[in-house]
C-alpha positions in Angstrom: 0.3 9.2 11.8 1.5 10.2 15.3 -2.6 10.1 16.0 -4.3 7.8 18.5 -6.3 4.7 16.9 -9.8 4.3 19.0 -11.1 1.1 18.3 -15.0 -0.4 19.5 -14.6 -4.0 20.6 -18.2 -5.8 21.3 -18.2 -7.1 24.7 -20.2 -10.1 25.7 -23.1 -9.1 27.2 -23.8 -6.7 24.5 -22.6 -2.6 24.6 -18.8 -1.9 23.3 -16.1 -0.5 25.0 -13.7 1.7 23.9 -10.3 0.4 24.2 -7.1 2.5 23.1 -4.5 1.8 21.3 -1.0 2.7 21.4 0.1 6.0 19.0 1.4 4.3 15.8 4.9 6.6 16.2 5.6 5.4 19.5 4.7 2.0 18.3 7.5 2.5 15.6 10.2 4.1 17.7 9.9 1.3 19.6 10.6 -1.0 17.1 13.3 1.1 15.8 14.8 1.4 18.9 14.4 -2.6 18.9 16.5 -3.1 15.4 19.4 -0.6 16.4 19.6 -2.7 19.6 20.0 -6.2 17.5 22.6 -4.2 15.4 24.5 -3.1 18.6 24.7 -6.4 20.3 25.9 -8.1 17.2 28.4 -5.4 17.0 29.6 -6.3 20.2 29.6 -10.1 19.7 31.9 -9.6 16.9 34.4 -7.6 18.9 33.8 -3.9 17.7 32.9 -2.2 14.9 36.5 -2.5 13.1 36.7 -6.5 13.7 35.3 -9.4 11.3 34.3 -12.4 13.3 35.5 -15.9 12.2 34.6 -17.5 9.8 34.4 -15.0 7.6 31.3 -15.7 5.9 29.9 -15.1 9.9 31.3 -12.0 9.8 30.1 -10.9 7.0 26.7 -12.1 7.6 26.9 -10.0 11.3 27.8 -7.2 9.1 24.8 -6.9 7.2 22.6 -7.8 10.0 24.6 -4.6 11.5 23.3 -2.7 8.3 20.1 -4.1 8.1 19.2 -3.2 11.9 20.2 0.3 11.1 18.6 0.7 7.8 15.5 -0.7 9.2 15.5 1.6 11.8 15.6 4.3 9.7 12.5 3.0 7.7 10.5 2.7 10.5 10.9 6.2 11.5 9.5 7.0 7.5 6.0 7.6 7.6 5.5 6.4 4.4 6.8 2.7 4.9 4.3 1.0 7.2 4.6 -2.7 5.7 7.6 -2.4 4.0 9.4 -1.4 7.7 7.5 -3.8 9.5 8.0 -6.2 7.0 11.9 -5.8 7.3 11.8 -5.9 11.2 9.7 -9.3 11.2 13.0 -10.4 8.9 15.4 -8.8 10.8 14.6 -10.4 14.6 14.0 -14.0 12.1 17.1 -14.5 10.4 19.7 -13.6 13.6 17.4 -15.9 15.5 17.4 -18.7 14.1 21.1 -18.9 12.9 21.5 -18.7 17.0 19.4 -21.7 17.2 21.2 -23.2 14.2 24.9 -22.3 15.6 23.6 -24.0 19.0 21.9 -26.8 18.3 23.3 -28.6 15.0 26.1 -26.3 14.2 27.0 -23.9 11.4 29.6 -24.7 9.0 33.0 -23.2 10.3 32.0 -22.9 13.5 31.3 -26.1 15.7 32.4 -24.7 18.8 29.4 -23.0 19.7 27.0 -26.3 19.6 25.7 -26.5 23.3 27.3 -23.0 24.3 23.4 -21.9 25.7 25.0 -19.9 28.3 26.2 -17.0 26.0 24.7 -13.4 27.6 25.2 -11.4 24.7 23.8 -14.3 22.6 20.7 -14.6 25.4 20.1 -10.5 24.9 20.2 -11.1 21.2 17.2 -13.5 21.6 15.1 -11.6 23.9 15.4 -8.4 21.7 14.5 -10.3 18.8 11.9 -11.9 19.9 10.4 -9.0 21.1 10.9 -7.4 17.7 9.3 -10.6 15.9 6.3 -10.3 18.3 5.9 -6.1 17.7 6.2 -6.5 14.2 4.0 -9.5 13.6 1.3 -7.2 15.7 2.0 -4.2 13.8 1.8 -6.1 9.9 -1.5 -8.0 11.5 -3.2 -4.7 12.1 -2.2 -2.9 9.0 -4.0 -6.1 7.5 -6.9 -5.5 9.6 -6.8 -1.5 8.8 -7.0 -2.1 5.2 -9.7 -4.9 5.3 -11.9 -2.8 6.9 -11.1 0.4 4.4 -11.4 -2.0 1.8 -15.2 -2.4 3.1 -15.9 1.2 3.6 -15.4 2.0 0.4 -18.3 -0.6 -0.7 
């Protein structure tokens, strides 16, 4: 798994070029490295690892995200769970994401306070990391589609 992918693109004028691609277990460290940083800045937002935010449901929903950026990072590092990991990263960097949006924009219920409050840093981190775990894992799930098309036609 740890291997390096070669791939052949064509090139316009004609000829190919050999372009290479990252090693898929550094592509998945990465990503795991990704998820246990979403679970450590929530853990942070909420005050520490012994603290429930406010409301409650919040606090429990930061708790599984916790869980879930953990656990995810753990399946990534599995060699034998290449769409189901990448599948629950691409859900992982989605859901915090857009309750930020949600919590910022038209509120969440029990906690209006936050509508407007765009200057938050650990909320800002929160974004950029899951974004860039959205983007990695939408790659990754795009060319595991692309990998099994083209197995799929081998074997014709």
């Amino acid at each position: 798994m740890a291997q390096e992918t070669i791939a052949s693109r064509a090139r316009p004028g004609g000829g190919s070029a050999r372009v290479s691609a990252a090693p898929e277990m550094a592509v998945r460290l990465v990503g795991s490295l990704l998820a246990l940083a979403i679970s450590a800045v929530h853990v942070a937002d909420q005050g520490g690892v012994t603290s429930l935010g406010s409301p409650a449901w919040m606090g429990w929903a930061f708790r599984l995200i916790e869980v879930g950026g953990v656990l995810t990072a753990l399946a990534l590092l599995l060699p034998w769970s290449s769409w189901l990991g990448w599948a629950a990263t691409l859900m992982l960097g989605t859901g915090p994401f857009v309750g930020y949006i949600a919590s910022r924009t038209v509120g969440v219920p029990g906690d209006p306070g936050d509508v407007g409050n765009w200057g938050y840093w650990v909320g800002t981190v929160s974004l950029v990391v899951e974004a860039a775990l959205v983007v990695l894992s939408v790659g990754m799930l795009l060319a595991l589609r692309e990998r099994l098309r083209a197995s799929a036609s081998a074997r014709r």
